[in-house]
C-alpha positions in Angstrom: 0.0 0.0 0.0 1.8 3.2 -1.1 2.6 5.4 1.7 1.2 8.8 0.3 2.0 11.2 3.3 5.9 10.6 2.4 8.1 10.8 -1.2 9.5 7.2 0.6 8.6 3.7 1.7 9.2 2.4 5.4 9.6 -1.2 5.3 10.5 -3.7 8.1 13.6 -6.0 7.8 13.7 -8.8 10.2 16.8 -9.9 9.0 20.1 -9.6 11.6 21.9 -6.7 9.7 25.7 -5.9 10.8 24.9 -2.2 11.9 24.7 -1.0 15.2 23.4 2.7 16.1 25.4 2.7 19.6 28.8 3.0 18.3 30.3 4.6 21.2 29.2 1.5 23.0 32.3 -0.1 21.8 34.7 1.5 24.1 32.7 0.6 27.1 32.7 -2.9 26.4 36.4 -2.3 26.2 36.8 -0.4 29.3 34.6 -3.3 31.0 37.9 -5.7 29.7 40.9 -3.5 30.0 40.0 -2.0 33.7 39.5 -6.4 35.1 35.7 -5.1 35.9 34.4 -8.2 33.7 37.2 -10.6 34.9 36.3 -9.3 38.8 32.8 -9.7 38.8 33.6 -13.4 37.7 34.1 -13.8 41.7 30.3 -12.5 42.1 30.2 -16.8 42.1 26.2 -16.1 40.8 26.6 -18.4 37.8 29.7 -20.2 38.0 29.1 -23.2 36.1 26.3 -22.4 33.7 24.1 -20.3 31.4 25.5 -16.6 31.4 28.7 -15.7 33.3 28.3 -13.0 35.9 30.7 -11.0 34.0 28.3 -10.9 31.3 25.3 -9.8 33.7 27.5 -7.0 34.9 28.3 -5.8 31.3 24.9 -5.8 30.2 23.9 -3.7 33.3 26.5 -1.2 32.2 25.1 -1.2 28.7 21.5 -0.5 30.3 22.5 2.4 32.3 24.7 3.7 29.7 23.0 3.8 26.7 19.5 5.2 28.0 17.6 2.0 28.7 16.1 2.1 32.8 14.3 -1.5 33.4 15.2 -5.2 33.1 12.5 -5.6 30.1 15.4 -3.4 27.9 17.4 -6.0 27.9 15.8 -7.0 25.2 16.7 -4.2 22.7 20.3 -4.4 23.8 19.9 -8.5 22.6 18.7 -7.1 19.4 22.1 -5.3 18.7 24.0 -7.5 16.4 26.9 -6.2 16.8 27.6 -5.1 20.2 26.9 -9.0 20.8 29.6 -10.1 18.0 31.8 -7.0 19.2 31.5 -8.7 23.3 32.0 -11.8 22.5 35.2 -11.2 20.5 36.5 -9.2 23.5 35.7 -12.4 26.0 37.8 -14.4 23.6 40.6 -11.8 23.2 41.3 -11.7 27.4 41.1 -15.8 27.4 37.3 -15.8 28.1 35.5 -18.8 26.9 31.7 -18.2 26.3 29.3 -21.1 27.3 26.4 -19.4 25.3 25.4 -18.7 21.9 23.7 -15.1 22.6 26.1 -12.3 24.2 23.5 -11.1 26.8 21.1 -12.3 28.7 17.3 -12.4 28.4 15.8 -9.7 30.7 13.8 -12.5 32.7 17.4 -14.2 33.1 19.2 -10.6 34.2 16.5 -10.3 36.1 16.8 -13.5 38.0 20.5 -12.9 38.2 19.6 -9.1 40.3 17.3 -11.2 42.6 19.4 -13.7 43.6 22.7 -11.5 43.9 20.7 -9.3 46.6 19.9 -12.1 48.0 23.4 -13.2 48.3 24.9 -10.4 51.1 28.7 -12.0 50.3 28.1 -11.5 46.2 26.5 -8.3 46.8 29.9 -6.8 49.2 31.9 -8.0 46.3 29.9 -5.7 43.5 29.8 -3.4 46.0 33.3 -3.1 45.3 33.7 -3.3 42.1 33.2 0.6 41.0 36.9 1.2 43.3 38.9 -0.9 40.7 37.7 1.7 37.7 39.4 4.2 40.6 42.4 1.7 41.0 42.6 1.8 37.1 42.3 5.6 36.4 44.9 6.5 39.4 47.5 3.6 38.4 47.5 5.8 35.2 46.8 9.3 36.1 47.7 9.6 39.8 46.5 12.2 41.8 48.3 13.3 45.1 45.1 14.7 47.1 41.7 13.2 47.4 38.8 16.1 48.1 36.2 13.5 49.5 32.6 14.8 49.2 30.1 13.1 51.9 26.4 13.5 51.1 23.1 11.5 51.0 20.5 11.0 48.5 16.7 9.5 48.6 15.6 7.0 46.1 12.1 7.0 45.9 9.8 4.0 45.6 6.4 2.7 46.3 7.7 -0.8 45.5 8.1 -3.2 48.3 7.9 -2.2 52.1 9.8 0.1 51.9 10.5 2.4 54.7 9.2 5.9 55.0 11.4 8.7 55.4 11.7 12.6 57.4 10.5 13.6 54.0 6.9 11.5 54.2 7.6 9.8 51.5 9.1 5.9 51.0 12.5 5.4 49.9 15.5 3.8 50.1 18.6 5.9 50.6 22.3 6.2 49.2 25.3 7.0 51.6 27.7 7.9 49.2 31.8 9.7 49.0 32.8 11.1 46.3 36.2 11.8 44.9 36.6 15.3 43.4 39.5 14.9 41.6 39.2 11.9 39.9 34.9 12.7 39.7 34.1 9.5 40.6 32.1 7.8 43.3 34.9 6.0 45.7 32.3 4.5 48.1 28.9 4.0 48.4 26.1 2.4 50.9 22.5 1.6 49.8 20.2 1.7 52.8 16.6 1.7 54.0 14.8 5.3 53.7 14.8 5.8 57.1 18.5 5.4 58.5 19.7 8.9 59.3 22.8 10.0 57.7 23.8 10.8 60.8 24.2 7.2 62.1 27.9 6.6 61.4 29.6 9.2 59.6 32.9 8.0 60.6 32.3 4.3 59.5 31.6 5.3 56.4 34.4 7.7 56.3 36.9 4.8 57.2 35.3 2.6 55.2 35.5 4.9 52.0 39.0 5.7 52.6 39.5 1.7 52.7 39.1 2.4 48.9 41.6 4.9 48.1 44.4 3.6 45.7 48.1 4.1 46.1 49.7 7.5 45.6 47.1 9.2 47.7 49.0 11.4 50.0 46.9 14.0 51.4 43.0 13.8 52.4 40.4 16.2 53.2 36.5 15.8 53.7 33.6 18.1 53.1 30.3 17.4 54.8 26.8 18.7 55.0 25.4 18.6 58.8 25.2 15.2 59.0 29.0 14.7 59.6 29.2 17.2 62.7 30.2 14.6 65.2 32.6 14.8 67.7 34.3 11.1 66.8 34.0 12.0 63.4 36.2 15.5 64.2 38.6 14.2 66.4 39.8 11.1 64.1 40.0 13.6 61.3 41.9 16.1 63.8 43.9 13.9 65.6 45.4 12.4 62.6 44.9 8.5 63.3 43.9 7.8 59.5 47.1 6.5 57.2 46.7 9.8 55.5 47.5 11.7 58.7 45.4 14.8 59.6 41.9 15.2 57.5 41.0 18.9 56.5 37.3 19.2 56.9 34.7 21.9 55.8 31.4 20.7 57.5 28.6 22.3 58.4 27.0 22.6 61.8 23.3 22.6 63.3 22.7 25.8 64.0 21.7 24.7 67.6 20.2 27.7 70.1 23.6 28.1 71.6 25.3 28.2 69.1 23.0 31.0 67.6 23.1 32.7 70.6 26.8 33.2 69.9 26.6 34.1 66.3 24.0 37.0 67.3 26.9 38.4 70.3 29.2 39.2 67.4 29.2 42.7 66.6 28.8 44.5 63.2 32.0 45.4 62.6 33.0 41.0 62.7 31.4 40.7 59.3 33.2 41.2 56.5 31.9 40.9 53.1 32.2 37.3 51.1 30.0 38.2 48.1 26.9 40.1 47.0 24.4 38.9 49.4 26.5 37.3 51.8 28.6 38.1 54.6 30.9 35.7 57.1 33.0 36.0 60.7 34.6 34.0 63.0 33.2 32.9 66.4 34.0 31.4 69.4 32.2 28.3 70.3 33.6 25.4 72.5 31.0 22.3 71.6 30.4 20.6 74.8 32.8 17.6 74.4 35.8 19.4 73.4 37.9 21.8 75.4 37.7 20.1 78.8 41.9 19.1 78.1 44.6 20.6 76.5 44.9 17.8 74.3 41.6 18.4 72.8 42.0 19.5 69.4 40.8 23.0 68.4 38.0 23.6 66.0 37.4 27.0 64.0 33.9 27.9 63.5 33.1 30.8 60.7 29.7 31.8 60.7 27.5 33.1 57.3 24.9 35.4 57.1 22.5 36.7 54.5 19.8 39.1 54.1 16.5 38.7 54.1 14.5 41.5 52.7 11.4 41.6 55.1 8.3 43.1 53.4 6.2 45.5 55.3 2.3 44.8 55.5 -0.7 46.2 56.2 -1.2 43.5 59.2 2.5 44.0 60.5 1.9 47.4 60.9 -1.7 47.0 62.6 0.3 44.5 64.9 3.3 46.4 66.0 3.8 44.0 69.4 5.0 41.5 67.3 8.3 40.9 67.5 10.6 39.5 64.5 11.1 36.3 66.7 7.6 35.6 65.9 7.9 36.7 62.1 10.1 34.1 61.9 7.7 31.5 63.5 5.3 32.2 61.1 7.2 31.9 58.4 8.7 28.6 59.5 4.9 27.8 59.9 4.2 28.7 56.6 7.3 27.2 54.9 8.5 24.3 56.2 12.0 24.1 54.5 12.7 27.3 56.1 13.7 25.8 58.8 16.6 24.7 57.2 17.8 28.4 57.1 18.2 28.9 60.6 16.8 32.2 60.6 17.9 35.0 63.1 17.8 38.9 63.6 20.6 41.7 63.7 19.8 44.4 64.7 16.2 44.6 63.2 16.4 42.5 60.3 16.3 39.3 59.6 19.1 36.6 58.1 19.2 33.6 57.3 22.6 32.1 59.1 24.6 29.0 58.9 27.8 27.5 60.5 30.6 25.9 59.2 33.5 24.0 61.5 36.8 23.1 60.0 40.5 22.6 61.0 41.8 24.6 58.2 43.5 27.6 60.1 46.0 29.2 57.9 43.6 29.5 55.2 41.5 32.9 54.9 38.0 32.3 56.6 35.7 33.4 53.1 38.4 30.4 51.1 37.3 28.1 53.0 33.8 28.7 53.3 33.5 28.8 49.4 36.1 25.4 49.1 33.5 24.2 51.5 30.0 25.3 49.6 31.6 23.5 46.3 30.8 20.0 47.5 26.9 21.6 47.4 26.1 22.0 43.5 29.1 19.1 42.5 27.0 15.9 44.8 23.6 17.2 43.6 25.0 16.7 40.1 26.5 13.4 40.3 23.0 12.2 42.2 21.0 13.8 39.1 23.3 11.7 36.9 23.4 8.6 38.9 19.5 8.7 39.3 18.4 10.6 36.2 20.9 10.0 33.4 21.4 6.2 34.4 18.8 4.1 35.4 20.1 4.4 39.5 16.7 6.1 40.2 14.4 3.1 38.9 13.3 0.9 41.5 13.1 -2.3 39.9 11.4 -5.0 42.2 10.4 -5.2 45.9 13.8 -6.8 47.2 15.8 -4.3 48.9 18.9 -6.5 48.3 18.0 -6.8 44.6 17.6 -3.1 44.6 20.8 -2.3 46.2 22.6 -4.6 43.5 20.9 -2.6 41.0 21.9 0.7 42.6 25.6 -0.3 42.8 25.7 -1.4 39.1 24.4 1.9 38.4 27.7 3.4 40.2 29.9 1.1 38.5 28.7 2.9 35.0 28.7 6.0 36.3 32.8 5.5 37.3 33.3 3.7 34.0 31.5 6.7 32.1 33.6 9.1 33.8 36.8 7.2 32.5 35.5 7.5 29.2 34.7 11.2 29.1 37.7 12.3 31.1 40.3 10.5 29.3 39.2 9.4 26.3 37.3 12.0 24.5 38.4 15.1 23.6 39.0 17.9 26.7 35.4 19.6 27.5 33.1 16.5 27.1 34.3 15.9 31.0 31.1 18.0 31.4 28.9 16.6 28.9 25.1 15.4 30.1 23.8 12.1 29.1 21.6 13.6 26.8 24.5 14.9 24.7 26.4 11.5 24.5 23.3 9.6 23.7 22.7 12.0 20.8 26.3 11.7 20.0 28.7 9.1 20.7 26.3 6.2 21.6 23.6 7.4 19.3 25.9 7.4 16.0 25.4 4.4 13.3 28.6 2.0 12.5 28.9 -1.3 10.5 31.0 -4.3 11.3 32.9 -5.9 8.3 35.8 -7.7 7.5 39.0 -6.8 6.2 42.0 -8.3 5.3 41.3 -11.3 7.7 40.7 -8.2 10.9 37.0 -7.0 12.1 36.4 -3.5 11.7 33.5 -1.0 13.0 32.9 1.5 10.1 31.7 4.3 11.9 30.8 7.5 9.5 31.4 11.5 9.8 32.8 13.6 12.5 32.0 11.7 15.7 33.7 8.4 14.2 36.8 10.1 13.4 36.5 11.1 17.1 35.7 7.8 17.9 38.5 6.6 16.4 40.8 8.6 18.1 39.2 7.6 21.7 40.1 3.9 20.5 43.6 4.8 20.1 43.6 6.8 23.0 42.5 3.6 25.3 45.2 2.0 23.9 48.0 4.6 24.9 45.9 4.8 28.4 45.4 1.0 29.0 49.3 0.7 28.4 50.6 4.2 30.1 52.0 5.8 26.6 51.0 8.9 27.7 
């Protein structure tokens, strides 16, 4: 029936062509081989002896996240891709891998099987746990960095799946403890747990336990925190220099506990001293109550921030004139919930919004360090958008909390192996690029596989092969430390 709309026919071919329309997905299944990630999650010991090897589960997860498909059921399309399969399975048989089946990856009611019964397996699910520090490993070994900036935050995942806990927020959700390493912009540790453990529980463990992670050549370490990591053991194993990294600098912000405000509003005028447009900072003395009763006790700086709040005179407000601004700001705490958050106070009249940060950093100027400390703010709200947004971390897939942790960690595992990709394989300035871009560019590109003079080659087209190309070479000089 002639298509009349359209000066062209649409027909379907069911016929297994050699094309591919993921061509970027080539060099992650390279960086799967060349970092040991498919070779390591061999010890996952999920399917040792038949059907689909675990390394072959873990690939195809990275694939998913990677190449914008969210659910178990998208397995299916990456099946589909003739190529990518012939392209894998020539890469398990070029690092001594011996395939036991005919397909490359799994089914999704297979993958899916293989998610349930690794979160059901607490050893297989520590191991790909750690699996996302050997990309670290990998990338250090080859460009080493001397300092590690670790960035501690939290981040809900939302579900209705399950029984899944509720959390402060009313909502249900499981929750993400993660650090992550500035420098190298990758996650170095991370803790899937129920929506309602409170970040608050053990900062320190999972300090120690992230800096467990940290490859050689690591020689200085320093820690930025929201609220959550103002604890006292926390501050005095990072003061008192017991990690192998000696003394931790810290930036990390304090409750702005009734005390504590108290002191903040003793400071005079002349304390604050300008730290941009509509904020202003000062130091202040506070002595929390379990430091300072020995000389031993290490000493803490606190710098205190302030901004404006332009307060809007009403008709009611001037009707009312015994209310104070203490009670303006009950109302509007009333009114706006999150408010609270911004601990607000008055000066002389007018009301600010205030916050405290605590730090060990002494030599450094007090506005540096409050705006090295605000950084770790807009850069972990990123890599949580990324991790749940741009990879398939923020879909829930089953009611198994185990199932969804391992799904939540092999969402971390593509996130560091993406990272590798952008930083040191494509050209400078796609370190910054969204997923959107690189599914429109590099993993949404066309490429045919042929043979040539006895070799396989991937014919990719235009502009974004030729960079492709390069990126290939450019593995090859990272893998082997030409550069």
């Amino acid at each position: 029936m002639p298509q009349n709309l359209a000066p062209f026919h649409v027909e379907n071919d069911e016929k297994k062509q050699k094309t591919t329309a993921k061509a970027g997905a080539s060099l992650l299944l390279q960086l799967a081989h060349s970092t040991g990630i498919y070779e390591a999650a061999q010890s996952l010991n999920m399917r040792p002896h038949r059907g689909f090897q675990d390394g072959d589960h873990v690939v195809a997860a990275i694939c998913l996240n990677t190449l914008g498909y969210s659910c178990c059921d998208d397995m299916e399309y990456l099946r589909k891709d003739a190529v990518l399969g012939t392209l894998h399975q020539k890469l398990k048989g070029h690092f001594g891998v011996e395939g036991r089946t005919e397909e490359a990856f799994p089914s999704p009611s297979a993958f899916r099987k293989w998610v349930h019964d690794l979160g059901d397996s607490p050893k297989s699910l520590k191991r790909l746990q750690e699996l996302p520090a050997q990309v670290i490993a990998y990338a250090q070994e080859r460009n080493p960095q001397k300092e590690a900036t670790l960035d501690s935050d939290a981040s809900f995942v939302p579900t209705t799946r399950g029984e899944a806990p509720w959390n402060y927020k009313g909502e249900q959700a499981n929750e993400s403890f993660n650090l992550y390493w500035e420098e190298q912009d990758m996650m170095l540790h991370s803790e899937y747990t129920p929506g309602n453990v409170s970040p608050k529980t053990d900062p320190l463990g999972l300090l120690q336990r992230g800096l467990g992670k940290l490859p050689p050549g690591v020689e200085t370490v320093s820690l930025r925190m929201d609220s959550a990591g103002y604890n006292m053991d926390l501050l005095r194993y990072c003061c008192e220099g017991r990690s192998p990294w000696g003394v931790i600098h810290f930036g990390i912000s304090v409750p702005m506990y009734l005390s504590y405000r108290k002191e903040v509003r003793k400071l005079p005028e002349e304390a604050w001293q300008k730290l941009d447009d509509i904020s202003e900072w000062a130091e202040v003395n506070i002595v929390p109550l379990r430091f300072g009763y020995s000389k031993k006790d290490p000493e803490l700086r606190f710098l205190a921030l302030r901004q404006k709040i332009e307060t809007p005179t009403t008709t009611e407000r001037e009707e009312a004139l015994q209310k104070t601004l203490e009670l303006e700001i009950e109302e509007r705490e009333e009114a706006y919930p999150k408010m609270k958050k911004l601990h607000l106070t008055t000066f002389n009249g007018e009301i600010y919004k205030t916050f405290l940060v605590v730090t060990n950093k002494f030599e450094e100027p007090g506005d540096q360090v409050i705006r090295w400390q605000r950084a770790r703010c807009g850069k972990s709200e990123e890599v949580h958008s990324v991790l749940k947004s741009d990879l398939a971390g923020g879909h829930v897939p089953t009611g198994n909390f185990g199932a969804n942790a391992a799904w939540w960690y092999l969402s971390v595992l593509s996130f560091n192996l993406q990272r590798l990709l952008t930083h040191h394989l494509l050209p400078k300035g796609w370190s910054r690029v969204r997923q959107k871009c690189l599914l429109a560019t590099i993993y949404g590109t066309p490429a045919t596989l042929t043979r040539h003079a006895k070799q396989m080659v991937l014919k990719i087209g235009g502009k974004i092969g030729k960079m492709l190309q390069e990126a290939h070479w450019k593995l090859f000089r990272f893998h082997y430390k030409l550069e």
